[in-house]
C-alpha positions in Angstrom: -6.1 4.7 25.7 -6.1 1.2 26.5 -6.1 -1.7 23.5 -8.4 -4.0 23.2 -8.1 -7.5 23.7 -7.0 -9.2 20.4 -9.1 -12.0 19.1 -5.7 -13.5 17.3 -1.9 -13.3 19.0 1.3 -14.6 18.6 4.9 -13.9 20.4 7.6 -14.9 18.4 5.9 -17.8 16.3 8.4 -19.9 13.9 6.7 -21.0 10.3 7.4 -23.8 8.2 7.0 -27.2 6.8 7.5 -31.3 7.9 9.5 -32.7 5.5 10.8 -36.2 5.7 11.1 -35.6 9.3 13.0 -32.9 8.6 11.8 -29.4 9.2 11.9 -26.6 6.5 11.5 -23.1 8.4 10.1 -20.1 6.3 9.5 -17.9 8.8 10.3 -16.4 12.5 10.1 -14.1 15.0 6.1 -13.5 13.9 4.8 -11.7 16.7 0.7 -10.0 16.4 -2.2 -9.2 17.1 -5.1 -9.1 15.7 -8.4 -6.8 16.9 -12.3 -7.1 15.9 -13.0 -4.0 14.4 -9.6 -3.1 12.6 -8.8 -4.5 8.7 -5.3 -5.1 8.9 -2.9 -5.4 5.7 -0.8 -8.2 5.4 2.2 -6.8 2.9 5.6 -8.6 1.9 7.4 -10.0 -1.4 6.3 -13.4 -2.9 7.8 -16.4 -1.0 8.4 -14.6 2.3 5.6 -16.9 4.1 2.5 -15.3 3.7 0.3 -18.0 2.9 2.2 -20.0 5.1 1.1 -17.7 8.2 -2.4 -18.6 6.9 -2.2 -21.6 6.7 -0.9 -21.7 10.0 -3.5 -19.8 11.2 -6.5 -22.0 9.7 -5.2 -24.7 11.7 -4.2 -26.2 8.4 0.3 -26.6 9.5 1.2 -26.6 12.8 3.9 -23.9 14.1 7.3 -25.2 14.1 7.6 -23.2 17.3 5.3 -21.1 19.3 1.7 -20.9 19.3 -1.4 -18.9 17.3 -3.8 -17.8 20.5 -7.9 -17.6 19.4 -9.9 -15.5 21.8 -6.5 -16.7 24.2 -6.8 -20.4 23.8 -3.7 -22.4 21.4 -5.4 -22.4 18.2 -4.5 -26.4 17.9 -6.9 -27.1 20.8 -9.8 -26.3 18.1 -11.0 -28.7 15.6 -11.8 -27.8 12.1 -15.4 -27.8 12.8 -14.8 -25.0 15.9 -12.0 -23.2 13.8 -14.2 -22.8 10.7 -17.1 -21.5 12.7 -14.6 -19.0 14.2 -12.4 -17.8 10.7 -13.5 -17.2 7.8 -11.4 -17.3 4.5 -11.5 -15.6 1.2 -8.7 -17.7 -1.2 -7.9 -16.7 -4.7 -9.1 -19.2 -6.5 -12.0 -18.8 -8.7 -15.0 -21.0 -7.5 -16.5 -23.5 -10.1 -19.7 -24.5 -8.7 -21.6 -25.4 -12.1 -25.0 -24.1 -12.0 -25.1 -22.3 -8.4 -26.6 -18.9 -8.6 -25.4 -16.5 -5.8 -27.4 -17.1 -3.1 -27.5 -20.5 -3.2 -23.4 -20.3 -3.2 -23.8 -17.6 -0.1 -25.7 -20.0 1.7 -22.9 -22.5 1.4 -21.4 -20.4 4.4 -23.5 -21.8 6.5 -22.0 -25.6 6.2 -19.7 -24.9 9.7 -22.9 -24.5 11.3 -25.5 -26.8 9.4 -23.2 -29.6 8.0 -23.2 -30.7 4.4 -26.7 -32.3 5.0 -28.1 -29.8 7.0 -31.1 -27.8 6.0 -30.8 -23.7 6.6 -33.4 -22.6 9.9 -34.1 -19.4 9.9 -31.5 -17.8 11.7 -29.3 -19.0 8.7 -31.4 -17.6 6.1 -31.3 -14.6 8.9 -27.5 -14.2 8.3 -27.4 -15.5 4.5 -29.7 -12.4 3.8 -28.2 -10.0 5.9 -24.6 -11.0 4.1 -26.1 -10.3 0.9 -27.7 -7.1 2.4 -24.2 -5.7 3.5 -22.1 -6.5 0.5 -24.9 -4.6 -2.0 -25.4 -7.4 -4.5 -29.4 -8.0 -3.4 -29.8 -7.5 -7.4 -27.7 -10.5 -8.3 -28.7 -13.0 -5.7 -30.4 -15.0 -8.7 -27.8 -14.9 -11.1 -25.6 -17.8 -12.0 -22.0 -17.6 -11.0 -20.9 -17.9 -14.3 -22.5 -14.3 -15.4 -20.9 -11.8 -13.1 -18.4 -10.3 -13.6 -14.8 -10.3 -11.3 -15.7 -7.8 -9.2 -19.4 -9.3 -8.6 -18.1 -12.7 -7.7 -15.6 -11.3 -5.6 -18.5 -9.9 -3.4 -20.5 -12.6 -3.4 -16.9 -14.5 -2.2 -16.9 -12.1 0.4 -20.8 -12.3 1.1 -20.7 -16.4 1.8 -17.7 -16.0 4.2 -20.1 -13.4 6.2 -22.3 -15.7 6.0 -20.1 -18.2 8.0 -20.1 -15.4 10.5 -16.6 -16.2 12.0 -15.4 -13.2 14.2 -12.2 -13.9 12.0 -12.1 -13.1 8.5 -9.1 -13.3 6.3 -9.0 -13.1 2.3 -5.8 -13.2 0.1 -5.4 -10.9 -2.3 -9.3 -10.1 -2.7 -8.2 -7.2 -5.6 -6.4 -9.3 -7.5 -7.8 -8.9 -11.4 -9.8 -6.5 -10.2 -9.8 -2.7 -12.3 -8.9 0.4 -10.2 -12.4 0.9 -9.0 -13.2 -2.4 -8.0 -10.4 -2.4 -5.8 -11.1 0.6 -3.9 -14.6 -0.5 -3.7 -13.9 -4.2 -2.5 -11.3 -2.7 0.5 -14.0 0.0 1.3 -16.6 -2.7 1.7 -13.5 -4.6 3.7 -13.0 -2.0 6.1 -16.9 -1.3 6.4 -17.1 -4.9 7.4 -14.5 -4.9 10.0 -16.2 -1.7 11.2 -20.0 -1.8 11.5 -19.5 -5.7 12.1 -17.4 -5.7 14.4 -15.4 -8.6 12.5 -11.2 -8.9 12.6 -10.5 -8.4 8.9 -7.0 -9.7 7.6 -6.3 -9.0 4.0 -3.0 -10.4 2.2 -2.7 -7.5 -0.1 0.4 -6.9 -3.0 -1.9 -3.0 -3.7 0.4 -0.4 -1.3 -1.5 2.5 -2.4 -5.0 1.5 -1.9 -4.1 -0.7 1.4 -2.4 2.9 3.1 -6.0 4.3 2.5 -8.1 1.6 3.7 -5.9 -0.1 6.1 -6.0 0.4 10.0 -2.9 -1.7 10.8 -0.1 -3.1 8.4 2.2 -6.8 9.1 4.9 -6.3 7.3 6.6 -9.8 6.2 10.7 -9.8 5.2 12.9 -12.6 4.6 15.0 -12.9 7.7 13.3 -10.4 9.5 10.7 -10.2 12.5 7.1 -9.5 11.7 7.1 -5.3 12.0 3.3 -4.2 12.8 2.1 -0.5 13.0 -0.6 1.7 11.5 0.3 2.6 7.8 0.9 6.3 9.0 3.4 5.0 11.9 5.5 3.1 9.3 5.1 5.6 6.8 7.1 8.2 9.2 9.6 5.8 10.4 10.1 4.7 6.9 9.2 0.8 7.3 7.8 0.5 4.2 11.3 0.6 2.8 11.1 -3.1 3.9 8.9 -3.9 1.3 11.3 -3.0 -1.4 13.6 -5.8 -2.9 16.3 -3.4 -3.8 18.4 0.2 -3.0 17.4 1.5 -5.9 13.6 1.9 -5.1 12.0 4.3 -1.9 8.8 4.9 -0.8 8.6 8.6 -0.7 6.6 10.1 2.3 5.6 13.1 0.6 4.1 11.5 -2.7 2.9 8.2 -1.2 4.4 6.2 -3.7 7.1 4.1 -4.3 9.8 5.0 -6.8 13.5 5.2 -8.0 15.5 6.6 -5.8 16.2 10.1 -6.8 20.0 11.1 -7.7 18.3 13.1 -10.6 19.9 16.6 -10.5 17.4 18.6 -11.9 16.9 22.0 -13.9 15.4 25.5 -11.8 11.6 25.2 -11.8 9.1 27.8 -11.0 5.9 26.9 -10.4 3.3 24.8 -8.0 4.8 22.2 -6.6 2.2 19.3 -7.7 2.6 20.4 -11.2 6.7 20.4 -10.7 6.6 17.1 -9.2 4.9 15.8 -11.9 7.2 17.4 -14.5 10.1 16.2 -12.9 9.1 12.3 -13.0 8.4 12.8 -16.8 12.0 14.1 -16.6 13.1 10.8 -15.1 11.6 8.9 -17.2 12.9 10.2 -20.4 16.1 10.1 -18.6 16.5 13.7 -19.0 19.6 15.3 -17.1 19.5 18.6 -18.0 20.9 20.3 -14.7 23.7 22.2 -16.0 22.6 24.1 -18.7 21.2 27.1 -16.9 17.9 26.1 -18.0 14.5 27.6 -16.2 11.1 26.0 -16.5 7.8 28.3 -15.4 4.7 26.1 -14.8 1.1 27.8 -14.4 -2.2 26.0 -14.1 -5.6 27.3 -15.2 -5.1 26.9 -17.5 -1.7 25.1 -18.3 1.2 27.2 -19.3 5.1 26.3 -19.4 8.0 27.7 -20.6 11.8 26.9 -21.1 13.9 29.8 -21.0 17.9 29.6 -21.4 19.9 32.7 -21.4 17.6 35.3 -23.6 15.9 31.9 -25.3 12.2 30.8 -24.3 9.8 28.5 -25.8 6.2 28.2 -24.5 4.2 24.8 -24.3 0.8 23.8 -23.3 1.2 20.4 -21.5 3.9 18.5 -20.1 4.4 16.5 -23.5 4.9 19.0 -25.0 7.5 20.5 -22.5 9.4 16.9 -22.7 9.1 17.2 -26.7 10.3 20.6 -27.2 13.1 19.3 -24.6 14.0 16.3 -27.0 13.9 18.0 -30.1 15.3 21.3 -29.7 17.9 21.6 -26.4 20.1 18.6 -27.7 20.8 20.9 -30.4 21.7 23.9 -28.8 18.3 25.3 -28.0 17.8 26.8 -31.5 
């Protein structure tokens, strides 16, 4: 199956900063591409050069070397007027805007096309509704800023830079503060976007587990190493996401889907399903209980939940894995009595 043609490329792009006249690289070897249609994940550690590769992108640093190609022309051919009709951002930054409600503040999306000064036509009150429309918050379009809550503004963020209808749109960290289900709901709406309107969506993203649901492509940025670009599944089988990982002592586990200590943990003889085992064993490794070599069996059971510890001709039954962990505590350090 033939790609399709990105909207935003780069081949071996070098990032960084003019300092008096001296140049102070962050980045290199950043090679991408970016489709319409696909919300992409941008994933690394703080400092690596993330918001530097935005910047870069908005037009807003040059490259120290190499070039960022929109729709195949050097992004530094367009001015900030083209660039912002053609990119849209989503910063972190909470907006003060005093008294705006959120329309009016949706409708300031429309300032790459109208100017400061210029009054809305209809075809921007066209795609100021229709933003509003596709990020569901119709029954807040009168509300003043100050009144929503994070996840609220957040959308209505996310509805203004629609409204700007760039074929680019990026936002960093658009979860951030956000509670479990806002998150999930924000990169849902994200990847709906990208999908059904036909937009390039970038996000800059610290939330592994939600991105790998939501995400058709990760970038995956390491200090002193290229750019490494994939779908989440790809990576997830070659183990790439190790990359993320500042130290040995942490792996993301392909089975689980999560990141976590590196397992040396010897543990005891289970019975039992397996998601119910797994789960027994991490309360295991978090009470830093090695108790391998004691000829100790557990049984697990669901439905309902039954365990048991049986050593030699000794058992004890329990009802949860607390209880299992507290029977472990109190009882096997002294003999199993």
């Amino acid at each position: 199956m033939q790609a399709s043609q990105p909207i935003l490329a780069a081949s071996n792009l070098s990032l960084g900063y003019q300092k008096s006249k001296q140049t102070k690289p962050i980045a290199d070897q950043i090679s991408f591409s970016l489709e319409k249609g696909k919300l992409t994940c941008l994933l690394g550690p703080n400092g690596v050069g993330k918001s530097t590769l935005i910047k870069t992108i908005m037009g807003q640093i040059p490259a120290i070397s190499g070039s960022i190609f929109l729709n195949g022309k050097p992004i530094e051919n367009f001015s900030q007027k083209a660039l912002s009709q053609k990119i849209s951002v989503v910063l972190t930054e909470k907006i003060t805007t005093g008294t705006l409600n959120v329309r009016q503040m949706v409708e300031l999306g429309r300032i790459p096309h109208t100017g400061w000064l210029g009054r809305l036509s209809g075809k921007d009150q066209q795609k100021v509704e229709k933003a509003i429309q596709t990020t569901h918050i119709s029954y807040i379009e009168k509300s003043p800023l100050s009144e929503l809550s994070d996840g609220q503004l957040q959308k209505a963020m996310i509805a203004r830079a629609l409204a700007q209808d760039g074929e680019v749109l990026i936002l960093d960290e658009p979860t951030a503060h956000l509670d479990l289900v806002n998150r999930y709901e924000i990169m849902r709406l994200l990847r709906k976007i990208a999908l059904e309107e036909n937009k390039a969506v970038l996000v800059v993203t610290h939330d592994l587990e939600i991105a790998i649901q939501t995400a058709d492509q990760f970038w995956l940025m390491q200090c002193g190493n290229p750019l490494v670009t994939g779908s989440p599944e790809d990576l997830i089988i070659q183990e790439k996401l190790n990359l993320l990982l500042p130290t040995d002592k942490l792996i993301f586990d392909k089975v689980s889907g999560k990141v976590q200590e590196l397992d040396v943990f010897e543990y005891p003889v289970f019975h039992g399903p397996q998601e119910i085992v797994d789960w027994f064993k991490l309360a295991l490794r978090k009470n830093k209980l090695d108790i391998s070599k004691t000829g100790l069996i557990i049984s697990l059971q669901l439905a309902p939940f039954k365990g048991t510890l049986q050593i030699e001709e000794t058992t004890e039954n329990f009802e949860s894995i607390e209880e299992g962990i507290l029977l472990l505590k109190t009882r096997f350090g002294k003999g199993f009595q």
